[in-house]
N, CA, C and O atoms as a MOPAC input file, in Angstrom:
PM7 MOZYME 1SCF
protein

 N     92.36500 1   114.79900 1    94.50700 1
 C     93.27200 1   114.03300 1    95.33800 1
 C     94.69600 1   114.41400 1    94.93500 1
 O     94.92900 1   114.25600 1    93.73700 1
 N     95.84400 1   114.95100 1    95.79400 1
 C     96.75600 1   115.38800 1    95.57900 1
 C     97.49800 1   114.19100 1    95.78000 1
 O     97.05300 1   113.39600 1    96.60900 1
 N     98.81600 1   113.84700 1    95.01800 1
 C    100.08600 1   113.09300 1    94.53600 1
 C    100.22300 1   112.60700 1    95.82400 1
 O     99.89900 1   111.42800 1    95.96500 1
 N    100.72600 1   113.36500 1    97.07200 1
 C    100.74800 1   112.71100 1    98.04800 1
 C     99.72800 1   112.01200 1    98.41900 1
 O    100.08500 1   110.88100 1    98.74900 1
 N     98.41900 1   112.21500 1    98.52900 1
 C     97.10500 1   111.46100 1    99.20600 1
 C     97.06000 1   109.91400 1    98.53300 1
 O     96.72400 1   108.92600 1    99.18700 1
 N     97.42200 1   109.87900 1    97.23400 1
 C     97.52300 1   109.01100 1    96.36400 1
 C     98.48000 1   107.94800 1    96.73900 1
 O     98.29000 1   106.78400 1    96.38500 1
 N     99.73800 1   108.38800 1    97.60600 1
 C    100.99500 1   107.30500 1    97.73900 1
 C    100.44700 1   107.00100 1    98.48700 1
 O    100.16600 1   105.80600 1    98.57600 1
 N     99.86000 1   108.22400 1    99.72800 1
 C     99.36100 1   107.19100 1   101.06300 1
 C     98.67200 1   106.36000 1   101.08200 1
 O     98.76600 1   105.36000 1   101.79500 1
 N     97.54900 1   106.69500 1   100.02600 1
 C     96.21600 1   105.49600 1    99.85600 1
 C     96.81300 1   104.26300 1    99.45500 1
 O     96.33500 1   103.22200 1    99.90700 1
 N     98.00500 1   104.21400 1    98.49700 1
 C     98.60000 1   103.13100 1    97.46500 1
 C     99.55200 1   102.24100 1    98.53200 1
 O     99.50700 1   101.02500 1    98.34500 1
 N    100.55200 1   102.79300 1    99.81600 1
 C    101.06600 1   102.67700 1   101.13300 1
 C     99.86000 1   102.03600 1   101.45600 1
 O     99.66000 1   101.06100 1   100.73100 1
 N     98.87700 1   102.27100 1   102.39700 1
 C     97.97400 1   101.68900 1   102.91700 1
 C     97.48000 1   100.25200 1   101.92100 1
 O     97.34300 1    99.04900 1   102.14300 1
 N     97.38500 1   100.78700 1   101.22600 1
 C     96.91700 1    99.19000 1   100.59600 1
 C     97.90200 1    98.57700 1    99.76100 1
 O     97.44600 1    97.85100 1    98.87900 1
 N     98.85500 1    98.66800 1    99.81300 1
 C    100.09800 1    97.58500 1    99.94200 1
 C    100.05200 1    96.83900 1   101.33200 1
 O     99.86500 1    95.62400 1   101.39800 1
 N    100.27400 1    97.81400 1   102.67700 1
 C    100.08100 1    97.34700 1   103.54100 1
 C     99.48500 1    96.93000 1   104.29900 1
 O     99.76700 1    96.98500 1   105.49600 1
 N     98.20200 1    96.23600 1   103.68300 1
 C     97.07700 1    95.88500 1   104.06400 1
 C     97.27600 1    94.99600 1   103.26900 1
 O     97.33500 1    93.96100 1   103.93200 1
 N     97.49600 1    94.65600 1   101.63800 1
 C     97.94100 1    93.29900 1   101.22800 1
 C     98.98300 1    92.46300 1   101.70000 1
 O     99.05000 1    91.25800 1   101.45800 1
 N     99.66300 1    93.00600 1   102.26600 1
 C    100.98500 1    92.39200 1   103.23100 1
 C    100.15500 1    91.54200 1   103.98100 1
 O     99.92300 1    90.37400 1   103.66800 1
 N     99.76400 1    92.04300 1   104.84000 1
 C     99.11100 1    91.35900 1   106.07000 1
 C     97.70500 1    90.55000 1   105.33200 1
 O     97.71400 1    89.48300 1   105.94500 1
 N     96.96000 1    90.50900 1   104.71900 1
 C     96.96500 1    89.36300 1   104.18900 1
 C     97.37100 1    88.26700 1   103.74100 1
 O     96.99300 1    87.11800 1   103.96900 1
 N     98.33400 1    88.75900 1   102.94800 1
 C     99.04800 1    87.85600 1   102.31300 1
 C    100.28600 1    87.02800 1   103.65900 1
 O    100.86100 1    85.95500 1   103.47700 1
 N    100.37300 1    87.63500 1   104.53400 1
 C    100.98700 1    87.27500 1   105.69300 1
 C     99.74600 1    85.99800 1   106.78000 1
 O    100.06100 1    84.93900 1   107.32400 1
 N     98.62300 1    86.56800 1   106.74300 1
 C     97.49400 1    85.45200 1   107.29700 1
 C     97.34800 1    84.51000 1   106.36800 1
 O     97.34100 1    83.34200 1   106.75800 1
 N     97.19400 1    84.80300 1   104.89700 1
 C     97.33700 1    83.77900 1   104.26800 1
 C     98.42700 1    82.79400 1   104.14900 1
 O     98.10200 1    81.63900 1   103.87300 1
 N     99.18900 1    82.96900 1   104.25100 1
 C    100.65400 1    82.10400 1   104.64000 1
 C    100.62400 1    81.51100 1   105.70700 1
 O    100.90400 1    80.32000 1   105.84600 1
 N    100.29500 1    82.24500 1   106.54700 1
 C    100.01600 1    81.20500 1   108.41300 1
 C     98.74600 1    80.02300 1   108.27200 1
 O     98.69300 1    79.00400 1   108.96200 1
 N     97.67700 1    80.43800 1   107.14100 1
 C     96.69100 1    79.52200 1   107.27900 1
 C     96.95900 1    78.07200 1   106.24700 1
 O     96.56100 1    76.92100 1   106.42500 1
 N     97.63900 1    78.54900 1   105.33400 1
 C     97.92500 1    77.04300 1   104.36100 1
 C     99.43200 1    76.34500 1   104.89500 1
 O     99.78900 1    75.20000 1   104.61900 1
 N    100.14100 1    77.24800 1   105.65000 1
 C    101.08000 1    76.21100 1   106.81000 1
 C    100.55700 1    75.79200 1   107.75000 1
 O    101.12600 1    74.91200 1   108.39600 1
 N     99.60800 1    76.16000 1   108.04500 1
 C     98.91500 1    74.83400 1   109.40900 1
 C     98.40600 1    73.72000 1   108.37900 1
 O     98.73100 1    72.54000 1   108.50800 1
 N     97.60000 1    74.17500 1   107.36500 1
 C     96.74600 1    73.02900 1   106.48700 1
 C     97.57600 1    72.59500 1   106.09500 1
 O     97.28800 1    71.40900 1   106.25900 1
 N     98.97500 1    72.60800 1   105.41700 1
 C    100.23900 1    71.72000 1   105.18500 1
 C    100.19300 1    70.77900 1   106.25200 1
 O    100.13800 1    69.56300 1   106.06600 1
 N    100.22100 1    71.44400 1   107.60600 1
 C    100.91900 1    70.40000 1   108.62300 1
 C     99.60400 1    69.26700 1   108.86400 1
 O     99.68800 1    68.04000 1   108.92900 1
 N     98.33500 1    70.16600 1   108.97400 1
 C     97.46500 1    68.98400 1   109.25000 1
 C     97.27400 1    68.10300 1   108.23700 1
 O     96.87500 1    66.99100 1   108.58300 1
 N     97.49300 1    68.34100 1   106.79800 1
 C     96.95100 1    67.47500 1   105.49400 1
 C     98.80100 1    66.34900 1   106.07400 1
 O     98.70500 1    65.12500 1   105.98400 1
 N     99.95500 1    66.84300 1   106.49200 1
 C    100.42100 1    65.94100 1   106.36200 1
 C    100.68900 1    65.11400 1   107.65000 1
 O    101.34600 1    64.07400 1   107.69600 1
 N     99.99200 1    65.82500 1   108.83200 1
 C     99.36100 1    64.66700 1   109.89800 1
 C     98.02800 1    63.60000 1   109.58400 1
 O     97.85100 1    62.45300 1   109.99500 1
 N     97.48500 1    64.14200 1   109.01600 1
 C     96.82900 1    63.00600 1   108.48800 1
 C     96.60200 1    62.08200 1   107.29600 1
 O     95.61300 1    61.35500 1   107.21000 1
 N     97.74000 1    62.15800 1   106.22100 1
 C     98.23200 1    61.26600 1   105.85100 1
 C     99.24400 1    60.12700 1   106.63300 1
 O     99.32100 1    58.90400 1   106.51500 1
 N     99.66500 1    60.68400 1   107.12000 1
 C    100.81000 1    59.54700 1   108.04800 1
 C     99.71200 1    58.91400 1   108.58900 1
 O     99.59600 1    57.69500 1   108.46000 1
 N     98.66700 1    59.74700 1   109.33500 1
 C     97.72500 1    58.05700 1   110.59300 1
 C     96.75300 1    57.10500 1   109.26900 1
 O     96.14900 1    56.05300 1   109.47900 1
 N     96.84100 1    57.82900 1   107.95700 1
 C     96.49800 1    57.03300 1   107.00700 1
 C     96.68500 1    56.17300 1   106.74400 1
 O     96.05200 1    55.12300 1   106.85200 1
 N     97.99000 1    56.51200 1   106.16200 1
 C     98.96600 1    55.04100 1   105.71800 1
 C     99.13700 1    54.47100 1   107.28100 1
 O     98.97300 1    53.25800 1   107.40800 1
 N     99.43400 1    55.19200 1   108.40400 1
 C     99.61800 1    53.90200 1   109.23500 1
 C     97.89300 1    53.06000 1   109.80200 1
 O     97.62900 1    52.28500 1   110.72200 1
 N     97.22500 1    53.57200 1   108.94200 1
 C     95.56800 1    52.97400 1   109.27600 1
 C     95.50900 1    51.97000 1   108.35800 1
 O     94.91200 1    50.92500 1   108.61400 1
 N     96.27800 1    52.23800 1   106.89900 1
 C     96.52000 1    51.33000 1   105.77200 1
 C     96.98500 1    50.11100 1   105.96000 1
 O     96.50300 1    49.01400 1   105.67800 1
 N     98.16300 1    50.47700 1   106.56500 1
 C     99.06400 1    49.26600 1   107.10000 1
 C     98.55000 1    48.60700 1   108.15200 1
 O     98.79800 1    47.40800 1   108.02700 1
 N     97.78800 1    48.90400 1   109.38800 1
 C     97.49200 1    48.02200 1   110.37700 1
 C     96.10300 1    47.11500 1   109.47400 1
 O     96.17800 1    45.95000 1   109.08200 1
 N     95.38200 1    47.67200 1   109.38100 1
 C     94.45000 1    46.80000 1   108.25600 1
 C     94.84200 1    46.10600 1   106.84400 1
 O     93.98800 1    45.54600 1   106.15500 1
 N     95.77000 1    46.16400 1   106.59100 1
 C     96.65500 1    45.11600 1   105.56900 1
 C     96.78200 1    44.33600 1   106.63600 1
 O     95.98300 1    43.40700 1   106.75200 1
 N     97.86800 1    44.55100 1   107.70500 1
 C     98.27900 1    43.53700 1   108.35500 1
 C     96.92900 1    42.67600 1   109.14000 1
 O     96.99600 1    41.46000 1   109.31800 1
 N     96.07100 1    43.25800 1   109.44400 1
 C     95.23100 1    42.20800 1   110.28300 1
 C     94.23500 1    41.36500 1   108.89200 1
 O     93.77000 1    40.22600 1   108.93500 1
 N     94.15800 1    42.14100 1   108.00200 1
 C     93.75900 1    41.20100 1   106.59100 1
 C     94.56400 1    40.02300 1   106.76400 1
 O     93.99000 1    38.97100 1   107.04500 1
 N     95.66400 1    40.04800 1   106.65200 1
 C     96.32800 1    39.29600 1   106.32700 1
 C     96.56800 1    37.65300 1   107.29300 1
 O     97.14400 1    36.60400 1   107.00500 1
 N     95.58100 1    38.26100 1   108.86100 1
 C     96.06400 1    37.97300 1   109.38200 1
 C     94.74400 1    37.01100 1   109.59400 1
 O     94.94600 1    35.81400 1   109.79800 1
 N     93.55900 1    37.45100 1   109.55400 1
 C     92.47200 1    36.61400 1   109.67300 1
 C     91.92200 1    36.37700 1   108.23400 1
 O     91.66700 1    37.16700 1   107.32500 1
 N     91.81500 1    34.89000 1   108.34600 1
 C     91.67600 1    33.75600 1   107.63100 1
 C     89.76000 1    33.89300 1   107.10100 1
 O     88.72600 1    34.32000 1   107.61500 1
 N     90.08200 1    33.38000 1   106.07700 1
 C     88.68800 1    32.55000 1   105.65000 1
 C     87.86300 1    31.40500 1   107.13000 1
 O     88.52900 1    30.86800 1   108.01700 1
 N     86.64700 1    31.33000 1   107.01500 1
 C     86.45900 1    30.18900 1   108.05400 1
 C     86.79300 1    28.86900 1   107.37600 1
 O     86.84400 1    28.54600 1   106.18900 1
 N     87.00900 1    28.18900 1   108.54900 1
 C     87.25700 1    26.86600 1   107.50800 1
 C     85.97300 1    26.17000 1   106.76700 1
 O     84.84100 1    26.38600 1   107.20100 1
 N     86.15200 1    25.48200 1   105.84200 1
 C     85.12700 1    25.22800 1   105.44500 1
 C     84.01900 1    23.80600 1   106.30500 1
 O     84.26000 1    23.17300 1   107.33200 1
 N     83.40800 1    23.76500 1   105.82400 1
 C     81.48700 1    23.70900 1   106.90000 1
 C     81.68000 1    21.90800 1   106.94100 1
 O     80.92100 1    21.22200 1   106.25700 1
 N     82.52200 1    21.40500 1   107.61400 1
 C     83.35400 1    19.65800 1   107.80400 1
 C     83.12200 1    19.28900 1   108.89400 1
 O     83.42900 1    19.97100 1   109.87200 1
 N     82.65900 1    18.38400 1   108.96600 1
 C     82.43100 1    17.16800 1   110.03400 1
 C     83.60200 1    17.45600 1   110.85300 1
 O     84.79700 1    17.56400 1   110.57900 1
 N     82.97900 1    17.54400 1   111.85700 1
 C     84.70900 1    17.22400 1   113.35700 1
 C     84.58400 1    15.55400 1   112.91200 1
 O     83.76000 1    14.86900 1   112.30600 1
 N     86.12900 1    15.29400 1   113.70000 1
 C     86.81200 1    13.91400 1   113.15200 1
 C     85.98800 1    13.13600 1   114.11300 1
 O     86.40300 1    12.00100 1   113.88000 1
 N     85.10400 1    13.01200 1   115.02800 1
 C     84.46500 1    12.41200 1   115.71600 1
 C     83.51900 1    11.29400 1   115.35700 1
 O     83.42800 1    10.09600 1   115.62800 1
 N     82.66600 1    12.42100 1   114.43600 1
 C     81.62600 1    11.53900 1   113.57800 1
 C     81.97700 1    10.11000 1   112.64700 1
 O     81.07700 1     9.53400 1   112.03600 1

């Protein structure tokens, strides 16, 4: 293998790690965006179920209506 055949091969696979390393970058910025779309409907899933906790009661307890 002559000096030149060698850069080209070493060229080629640089530039073939590029473009990996270029798909790899496009694929963990979408998974950024989706891991941080779905934290937000999290916490806002967190918060609407705090709030309706909060909001329904124990039953009352097991008492005669005032009738009797």
């Amino acid at each position: 293998m002559t000096e030149a055949n060698r850069i080209v091969e070493l060229e080629l696979e640089l530039m073939s790690q590029r473009e990996l390393l270029d798909t790899l970058n496009t694929a963990l910025t979408e998974a950024n965006a989706t891991i941080d779309q779905l934290q937000k409907r999290t916490q806002r899933l967190e918060r609407q179920v705090s709030e309706l906790t909060s909001i329904i009661q124990e039953p009352p307890p097991n008492e005669r209506p005032p009738h009797y």
